[in-house]
mmCIF file of the N, C-alpha and C atoms, coordinates in Angstrom:
data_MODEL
# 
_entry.id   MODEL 
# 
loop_
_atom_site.group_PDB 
_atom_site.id 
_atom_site.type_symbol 
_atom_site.label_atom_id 
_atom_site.label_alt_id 
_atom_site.label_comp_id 
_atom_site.label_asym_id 
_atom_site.label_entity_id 
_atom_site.label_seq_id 
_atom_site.pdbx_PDB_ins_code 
_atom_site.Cartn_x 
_atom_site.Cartn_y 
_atom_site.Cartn_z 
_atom_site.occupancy 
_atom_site.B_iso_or_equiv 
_atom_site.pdbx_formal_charge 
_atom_site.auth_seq_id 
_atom_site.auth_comp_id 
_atom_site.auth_asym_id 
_atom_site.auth_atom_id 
_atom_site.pdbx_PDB_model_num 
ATOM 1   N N  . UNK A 1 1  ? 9.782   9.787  -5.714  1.00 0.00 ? 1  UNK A N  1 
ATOM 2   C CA . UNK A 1 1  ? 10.000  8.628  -4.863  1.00 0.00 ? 1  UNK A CA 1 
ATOM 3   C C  . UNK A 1 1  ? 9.419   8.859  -3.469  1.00 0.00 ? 1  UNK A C  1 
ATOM 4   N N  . UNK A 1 2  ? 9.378   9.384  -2.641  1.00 0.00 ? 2  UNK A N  1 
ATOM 5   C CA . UNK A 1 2  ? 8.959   10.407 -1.656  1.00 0.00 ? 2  UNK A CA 1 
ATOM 6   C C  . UNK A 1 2  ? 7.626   10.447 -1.386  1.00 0.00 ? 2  UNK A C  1 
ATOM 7   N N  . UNK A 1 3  ? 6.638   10.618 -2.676  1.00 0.00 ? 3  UNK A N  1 
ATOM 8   C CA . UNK A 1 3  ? 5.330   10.604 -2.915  1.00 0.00 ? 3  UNK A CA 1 
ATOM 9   C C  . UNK A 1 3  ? 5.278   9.146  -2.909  1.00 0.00 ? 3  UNK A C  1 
ATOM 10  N N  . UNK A 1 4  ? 5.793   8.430  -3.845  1.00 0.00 ? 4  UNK A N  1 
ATOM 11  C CA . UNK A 1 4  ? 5.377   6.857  -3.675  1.00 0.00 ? 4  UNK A CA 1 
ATOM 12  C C  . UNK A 1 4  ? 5.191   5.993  -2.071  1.00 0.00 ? 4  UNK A C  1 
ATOM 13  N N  . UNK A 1 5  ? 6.981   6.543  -1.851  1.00 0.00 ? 5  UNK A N  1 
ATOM 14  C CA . UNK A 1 5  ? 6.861   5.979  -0.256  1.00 0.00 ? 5  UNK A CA 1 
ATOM 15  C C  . UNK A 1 5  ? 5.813   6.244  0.861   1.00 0.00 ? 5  UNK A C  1 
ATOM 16  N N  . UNK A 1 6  ? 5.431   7.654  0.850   1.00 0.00 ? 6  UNK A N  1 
ATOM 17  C CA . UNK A 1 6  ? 4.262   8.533  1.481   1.00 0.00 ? 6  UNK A CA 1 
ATOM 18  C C  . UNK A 1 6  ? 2.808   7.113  1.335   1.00 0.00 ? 6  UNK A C  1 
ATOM 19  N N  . UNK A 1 7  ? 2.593   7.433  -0.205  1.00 0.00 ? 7  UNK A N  1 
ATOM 20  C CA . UNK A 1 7  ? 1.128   6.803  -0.382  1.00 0.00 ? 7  UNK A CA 1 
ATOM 21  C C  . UNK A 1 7  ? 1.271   4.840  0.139   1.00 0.00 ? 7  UNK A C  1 
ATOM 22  N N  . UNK A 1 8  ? 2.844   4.555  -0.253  1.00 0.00 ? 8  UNK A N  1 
ATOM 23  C CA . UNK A 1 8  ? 2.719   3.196  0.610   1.00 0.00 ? 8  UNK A CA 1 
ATOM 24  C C  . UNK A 1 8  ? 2.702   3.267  1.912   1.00 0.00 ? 8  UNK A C  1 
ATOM 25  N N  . UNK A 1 9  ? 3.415   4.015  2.905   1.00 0.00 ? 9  UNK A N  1 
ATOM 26  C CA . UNK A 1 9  ? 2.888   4.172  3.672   1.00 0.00 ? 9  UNK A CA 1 
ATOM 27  C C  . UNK A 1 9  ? 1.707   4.372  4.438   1.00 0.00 ? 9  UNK A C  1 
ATOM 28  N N  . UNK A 1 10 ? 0.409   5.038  3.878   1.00 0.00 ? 10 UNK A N  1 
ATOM 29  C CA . UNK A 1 10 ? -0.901  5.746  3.972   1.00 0.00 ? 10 UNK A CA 1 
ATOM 30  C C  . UNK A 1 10 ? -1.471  4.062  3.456   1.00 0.00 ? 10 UNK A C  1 
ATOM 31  N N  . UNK A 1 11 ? -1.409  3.538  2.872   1.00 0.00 ? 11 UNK A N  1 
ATOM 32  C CA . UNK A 1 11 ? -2.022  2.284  2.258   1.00 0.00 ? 11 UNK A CA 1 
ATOM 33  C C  . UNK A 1 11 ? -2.045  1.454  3.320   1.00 0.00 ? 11 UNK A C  1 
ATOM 34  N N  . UNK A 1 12 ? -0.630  1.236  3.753   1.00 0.00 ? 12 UNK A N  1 
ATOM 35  C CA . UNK A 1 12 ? -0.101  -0.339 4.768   1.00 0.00 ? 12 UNK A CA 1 
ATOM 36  C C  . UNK A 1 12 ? -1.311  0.225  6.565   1.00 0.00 ? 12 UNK A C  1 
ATOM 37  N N  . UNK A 1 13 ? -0.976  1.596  6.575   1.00 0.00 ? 13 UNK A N  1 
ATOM 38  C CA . UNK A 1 13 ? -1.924  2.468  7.797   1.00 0.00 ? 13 UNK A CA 1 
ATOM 39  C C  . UNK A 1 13 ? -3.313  1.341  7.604   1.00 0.00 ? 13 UNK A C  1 
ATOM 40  N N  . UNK A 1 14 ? -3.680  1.771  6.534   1.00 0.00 ? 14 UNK A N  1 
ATOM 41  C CA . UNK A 1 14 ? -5.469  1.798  5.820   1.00 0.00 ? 14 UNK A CA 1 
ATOM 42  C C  . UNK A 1 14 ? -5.595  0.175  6.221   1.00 0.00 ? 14 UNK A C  1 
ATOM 43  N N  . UNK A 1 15 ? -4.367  -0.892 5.679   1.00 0.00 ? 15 UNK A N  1 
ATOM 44  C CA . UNK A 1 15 ? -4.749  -1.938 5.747   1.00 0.00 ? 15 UNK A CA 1 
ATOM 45  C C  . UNK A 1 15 ? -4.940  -2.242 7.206   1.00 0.00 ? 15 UNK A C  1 
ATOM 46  N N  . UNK A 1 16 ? -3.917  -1.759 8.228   1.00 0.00 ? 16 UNK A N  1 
ATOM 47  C CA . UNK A 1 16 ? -3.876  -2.520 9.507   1.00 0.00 ? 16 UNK A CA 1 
ATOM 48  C C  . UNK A 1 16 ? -5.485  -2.319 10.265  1.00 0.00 ? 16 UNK A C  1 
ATOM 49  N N  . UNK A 1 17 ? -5.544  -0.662 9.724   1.00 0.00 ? 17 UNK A N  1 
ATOM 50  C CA . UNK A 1 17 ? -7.039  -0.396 10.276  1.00 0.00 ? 17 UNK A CA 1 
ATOM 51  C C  . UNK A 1 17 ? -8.677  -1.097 9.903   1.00 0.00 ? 17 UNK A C  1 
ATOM 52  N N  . UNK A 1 18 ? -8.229  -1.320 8.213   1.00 0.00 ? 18 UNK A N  1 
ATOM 53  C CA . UNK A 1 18 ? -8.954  -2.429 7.761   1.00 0.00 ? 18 UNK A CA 1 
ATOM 54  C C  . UNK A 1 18 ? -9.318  -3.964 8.202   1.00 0.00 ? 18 UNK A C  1 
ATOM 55  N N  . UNK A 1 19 ? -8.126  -4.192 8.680   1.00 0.00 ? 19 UNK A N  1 
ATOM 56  C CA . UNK A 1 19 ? -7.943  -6.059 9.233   1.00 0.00 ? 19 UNK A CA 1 
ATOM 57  C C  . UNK A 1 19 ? -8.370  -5.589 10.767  1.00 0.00 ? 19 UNK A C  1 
ATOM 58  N N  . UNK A 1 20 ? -8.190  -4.105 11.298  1.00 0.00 ? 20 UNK A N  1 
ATOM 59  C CA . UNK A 1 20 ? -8.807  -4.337 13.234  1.00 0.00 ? 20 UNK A CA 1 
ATOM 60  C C  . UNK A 1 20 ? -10.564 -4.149 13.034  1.00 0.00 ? 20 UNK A C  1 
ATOM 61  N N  . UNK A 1 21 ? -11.158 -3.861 11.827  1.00 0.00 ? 21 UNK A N  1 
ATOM 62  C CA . UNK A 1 21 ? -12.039 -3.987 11.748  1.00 0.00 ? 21 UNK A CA 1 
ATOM 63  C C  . UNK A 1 21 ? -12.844 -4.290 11.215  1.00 0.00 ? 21 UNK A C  1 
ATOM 64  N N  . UNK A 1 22 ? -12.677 -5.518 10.736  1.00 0.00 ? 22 UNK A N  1 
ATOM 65  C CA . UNK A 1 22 ? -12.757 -6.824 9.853   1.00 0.00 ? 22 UNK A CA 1 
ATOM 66  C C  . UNK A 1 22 ? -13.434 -6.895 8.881   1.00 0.00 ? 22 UNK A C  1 
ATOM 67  N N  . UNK A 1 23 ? -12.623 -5.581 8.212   1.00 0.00 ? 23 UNK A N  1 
ATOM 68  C CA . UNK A 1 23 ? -13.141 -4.972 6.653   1.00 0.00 ? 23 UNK A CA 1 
ATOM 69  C C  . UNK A 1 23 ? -12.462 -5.990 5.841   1.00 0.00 ? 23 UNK A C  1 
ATOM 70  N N  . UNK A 1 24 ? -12.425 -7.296 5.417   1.00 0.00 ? 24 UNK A N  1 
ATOM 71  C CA . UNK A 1 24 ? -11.797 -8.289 4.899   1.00 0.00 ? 24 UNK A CA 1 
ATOM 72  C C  . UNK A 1 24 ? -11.190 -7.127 3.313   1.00 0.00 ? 24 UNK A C  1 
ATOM 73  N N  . UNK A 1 25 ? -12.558 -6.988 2.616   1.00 0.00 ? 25 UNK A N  1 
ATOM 74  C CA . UNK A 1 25 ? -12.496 -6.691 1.327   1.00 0.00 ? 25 UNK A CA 1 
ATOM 75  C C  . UNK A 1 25 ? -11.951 -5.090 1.233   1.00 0.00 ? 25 UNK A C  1 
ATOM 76  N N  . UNK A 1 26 ? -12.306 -4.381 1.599   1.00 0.00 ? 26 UNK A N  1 
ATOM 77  C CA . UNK A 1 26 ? -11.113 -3.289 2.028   1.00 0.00 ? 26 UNK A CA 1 
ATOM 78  C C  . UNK A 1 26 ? -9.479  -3.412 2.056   1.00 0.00 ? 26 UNK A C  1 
ATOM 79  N N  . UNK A 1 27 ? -9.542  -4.677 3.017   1.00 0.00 ? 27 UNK A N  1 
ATOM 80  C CA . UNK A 1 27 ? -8.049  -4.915 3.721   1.00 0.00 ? 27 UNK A CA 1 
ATOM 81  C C  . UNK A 1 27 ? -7.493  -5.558 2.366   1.00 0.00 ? 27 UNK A C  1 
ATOM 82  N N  . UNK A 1 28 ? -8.272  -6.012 1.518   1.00 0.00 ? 28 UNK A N  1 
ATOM 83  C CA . UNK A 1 28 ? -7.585  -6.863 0.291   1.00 0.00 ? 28 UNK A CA 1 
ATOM 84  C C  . UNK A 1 28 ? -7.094  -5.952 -0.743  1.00 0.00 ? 28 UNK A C  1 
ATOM 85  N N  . UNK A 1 29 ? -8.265  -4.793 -0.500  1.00 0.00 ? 29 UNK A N  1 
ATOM 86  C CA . UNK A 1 29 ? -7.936  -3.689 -1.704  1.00 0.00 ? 29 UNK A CA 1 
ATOM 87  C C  . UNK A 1 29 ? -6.821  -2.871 -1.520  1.00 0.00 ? 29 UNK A C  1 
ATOM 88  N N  . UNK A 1 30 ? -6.793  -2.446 -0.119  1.00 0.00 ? 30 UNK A N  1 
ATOM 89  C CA . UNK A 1 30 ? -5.464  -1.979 0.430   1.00 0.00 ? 30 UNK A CA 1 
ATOM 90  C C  . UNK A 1 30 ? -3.838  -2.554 0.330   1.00 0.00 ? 30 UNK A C  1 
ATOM 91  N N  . UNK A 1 31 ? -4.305  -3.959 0.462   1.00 0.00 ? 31 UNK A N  1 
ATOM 92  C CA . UNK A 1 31 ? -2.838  -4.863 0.183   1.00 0.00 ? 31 UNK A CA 1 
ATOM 93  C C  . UNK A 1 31 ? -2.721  -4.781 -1.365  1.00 0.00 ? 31 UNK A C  1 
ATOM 94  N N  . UNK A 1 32 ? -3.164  -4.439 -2.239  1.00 0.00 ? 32 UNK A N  1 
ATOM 95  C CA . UNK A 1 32 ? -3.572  -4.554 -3.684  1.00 0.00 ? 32 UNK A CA 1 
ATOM 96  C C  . UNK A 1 32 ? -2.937  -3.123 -3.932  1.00 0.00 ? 32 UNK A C  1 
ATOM 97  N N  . UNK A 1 33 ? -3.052  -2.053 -3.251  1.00 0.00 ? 33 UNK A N  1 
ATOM 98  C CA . UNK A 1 33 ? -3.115  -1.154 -3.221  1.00 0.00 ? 33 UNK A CA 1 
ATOM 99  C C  . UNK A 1 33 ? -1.186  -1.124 -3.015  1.00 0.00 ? 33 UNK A C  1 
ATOM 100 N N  . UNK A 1 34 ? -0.839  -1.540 -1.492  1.00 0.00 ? 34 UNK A N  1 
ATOM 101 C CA . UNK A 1 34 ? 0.635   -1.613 -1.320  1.00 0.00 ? 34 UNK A CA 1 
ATOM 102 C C  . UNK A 1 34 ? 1.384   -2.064 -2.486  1.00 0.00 ? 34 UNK A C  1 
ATOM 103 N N  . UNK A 1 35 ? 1.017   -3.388 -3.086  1.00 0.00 ? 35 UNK A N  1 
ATOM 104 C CA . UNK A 1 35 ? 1.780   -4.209 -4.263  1.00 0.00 ? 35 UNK A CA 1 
ATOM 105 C C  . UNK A 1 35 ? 1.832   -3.040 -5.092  1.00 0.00 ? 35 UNK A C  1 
ATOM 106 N N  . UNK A 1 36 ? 1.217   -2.226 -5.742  1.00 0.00 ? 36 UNK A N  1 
ATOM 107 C CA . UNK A 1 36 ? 1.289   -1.529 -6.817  1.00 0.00 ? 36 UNK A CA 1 
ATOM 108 C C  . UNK A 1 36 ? 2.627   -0.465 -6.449  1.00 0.00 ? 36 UNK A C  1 
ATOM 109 N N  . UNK A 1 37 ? 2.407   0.050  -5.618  1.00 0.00 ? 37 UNK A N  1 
ATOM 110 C CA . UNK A 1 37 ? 3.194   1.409  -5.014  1.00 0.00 ? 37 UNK A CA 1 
ATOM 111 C C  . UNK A 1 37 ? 4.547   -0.035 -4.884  1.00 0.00 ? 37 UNK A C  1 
ATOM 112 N N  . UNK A 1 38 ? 4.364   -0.391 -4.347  1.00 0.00 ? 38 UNK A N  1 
ATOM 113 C CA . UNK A 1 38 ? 5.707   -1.004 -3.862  1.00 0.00 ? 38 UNK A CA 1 
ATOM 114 C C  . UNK A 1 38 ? 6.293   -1.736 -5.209  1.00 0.00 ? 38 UNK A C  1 
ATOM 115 N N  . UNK A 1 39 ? 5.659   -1.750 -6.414  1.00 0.00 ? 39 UNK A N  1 
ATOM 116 C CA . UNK A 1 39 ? 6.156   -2.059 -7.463  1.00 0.00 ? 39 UNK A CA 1 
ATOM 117 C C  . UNK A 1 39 ? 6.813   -0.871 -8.561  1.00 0.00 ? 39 UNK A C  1 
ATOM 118 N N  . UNK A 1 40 ? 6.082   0.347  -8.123  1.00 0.00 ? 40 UNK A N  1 
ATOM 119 C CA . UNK A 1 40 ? 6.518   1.645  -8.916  1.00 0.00 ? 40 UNK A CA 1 
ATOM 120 C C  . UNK A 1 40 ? 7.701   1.595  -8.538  1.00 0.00 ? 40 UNK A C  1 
ATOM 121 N N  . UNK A 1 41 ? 8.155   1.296  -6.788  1.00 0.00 ? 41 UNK A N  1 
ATOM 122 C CA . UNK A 1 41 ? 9.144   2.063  -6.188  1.00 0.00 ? 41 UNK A CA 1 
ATOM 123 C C  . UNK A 1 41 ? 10.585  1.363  -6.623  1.00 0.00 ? 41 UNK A C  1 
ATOM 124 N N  . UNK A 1 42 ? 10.326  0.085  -7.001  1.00 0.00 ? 42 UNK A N  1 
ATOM 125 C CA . UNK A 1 42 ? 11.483  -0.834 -7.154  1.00 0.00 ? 42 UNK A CA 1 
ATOM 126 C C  . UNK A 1 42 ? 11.694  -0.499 -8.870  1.00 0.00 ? 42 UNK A C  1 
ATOM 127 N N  . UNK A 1 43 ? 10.674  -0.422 -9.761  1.00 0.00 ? 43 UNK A N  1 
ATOM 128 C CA . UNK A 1 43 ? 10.692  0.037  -10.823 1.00 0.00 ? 43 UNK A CA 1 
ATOM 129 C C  . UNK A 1 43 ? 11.744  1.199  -11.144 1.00 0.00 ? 43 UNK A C  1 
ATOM 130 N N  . UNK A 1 44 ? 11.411  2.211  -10.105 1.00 0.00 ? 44 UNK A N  1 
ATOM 131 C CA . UNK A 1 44 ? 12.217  3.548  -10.159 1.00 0.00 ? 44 UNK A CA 1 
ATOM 132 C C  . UNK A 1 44 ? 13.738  3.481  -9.710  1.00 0.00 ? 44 UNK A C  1 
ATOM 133 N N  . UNK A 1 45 ? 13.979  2.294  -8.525  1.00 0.00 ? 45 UNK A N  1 
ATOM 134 C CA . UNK A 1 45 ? 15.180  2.352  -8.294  1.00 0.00 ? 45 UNK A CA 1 
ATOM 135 C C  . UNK A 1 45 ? 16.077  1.377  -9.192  1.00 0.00 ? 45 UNK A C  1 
ATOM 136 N N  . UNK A 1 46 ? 15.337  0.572  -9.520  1.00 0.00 ? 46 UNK A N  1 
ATOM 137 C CA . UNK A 1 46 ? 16.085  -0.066 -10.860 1.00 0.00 ? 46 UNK A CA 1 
ATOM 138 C C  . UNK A 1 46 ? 16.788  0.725  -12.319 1.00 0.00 ? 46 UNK A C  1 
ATOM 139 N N  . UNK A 1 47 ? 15.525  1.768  -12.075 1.00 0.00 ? 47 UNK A N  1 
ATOM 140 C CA . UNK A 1 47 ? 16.084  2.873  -13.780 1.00 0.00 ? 47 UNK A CA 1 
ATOM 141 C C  . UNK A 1 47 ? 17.480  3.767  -13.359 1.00 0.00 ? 47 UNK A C  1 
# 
């Protein structure tokens, strides 16, 4: 869980830096990137 939170964290970073430098398609892959992790994490606390 720890690792998940870590890499969402490191993702949401990537995006803000993505959108200050108007990496649109980056910033999309990154938010793409959060949904997943942030879906493991609810996954795990549900089991």
């Amino acid at each position: 869980m720890k690792d998940l939170t870590r890499q969402y964290e490191i993702a949401k970073q990537n995006s803000k830096e993505f959108m200050k430098n108007g990496q649109i398609s980056a910033y999309l892959n990154a938010l793409l990137e959060m949904n997943r992790y942030k879906r493991l994490m609810v996954a795990i606390v549900a089991n």
